[in-house]
C-alpha positions, 0 to 999 in steps of 0.5 A, a space after each residue: 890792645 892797642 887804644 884800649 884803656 884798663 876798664 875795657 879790658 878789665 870788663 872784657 875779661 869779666 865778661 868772659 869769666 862769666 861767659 865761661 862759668 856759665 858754660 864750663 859749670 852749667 851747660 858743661 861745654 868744655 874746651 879741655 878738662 879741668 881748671 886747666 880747660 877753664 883757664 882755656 874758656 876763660 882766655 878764648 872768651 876774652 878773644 871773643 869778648 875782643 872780636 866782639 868789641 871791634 866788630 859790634 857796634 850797637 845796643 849797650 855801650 859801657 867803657 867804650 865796650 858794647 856789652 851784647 855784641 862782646 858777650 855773644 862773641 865770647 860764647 859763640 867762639 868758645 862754642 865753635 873751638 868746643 865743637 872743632 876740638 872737644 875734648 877727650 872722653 874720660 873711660 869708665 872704669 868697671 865696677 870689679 
């Protein structure tokens, strides 16, 4: 983006990987199925991180990034598109 260095957007994106591990892996709130639902996370989440790291401004500030207000964007716009768009139940097959 513009006016952000590399170290901003490096922490951004691990802010959102951890963002989205932790929602993908252990809270099992998905956006889509797979790595291919994961990579999703993980891109929406560093949008997030980036509203996040425009709108807030206090508490802990790291490479011109504010860390608290980045991660609880990242998680609360994934949890949004996971609520608006879930996705698809897998059908379970009979024990025949």
């Amino acid at each position: 983006m513009i006016g952000m260095s590399f170290l901003a957007s490096l922490l951004l994106f691990i802010i959102s990987v951890i963002v989205s591990v932790i929602l993908f892996f252990l809270l099992k709130i998905r956006i889509g199925k797979g790595i291919i639902g994961f990579i999703a996370e993980v891109c929406v989440g560093w949008f997030g991180a980036w509203l996040g790291w425009i709108l807030g401004h206090w508490w802990i500030k790291l490479w011109d990034v504010y860390i608290i207000p980045a991660i609880l964007c990242s998680a609360s716009l994934i949890l949004v598109l996971h609520v608006l768009f879930p996705p698809p139940k897998e059908e379970k097959k009979p024990l025949s």
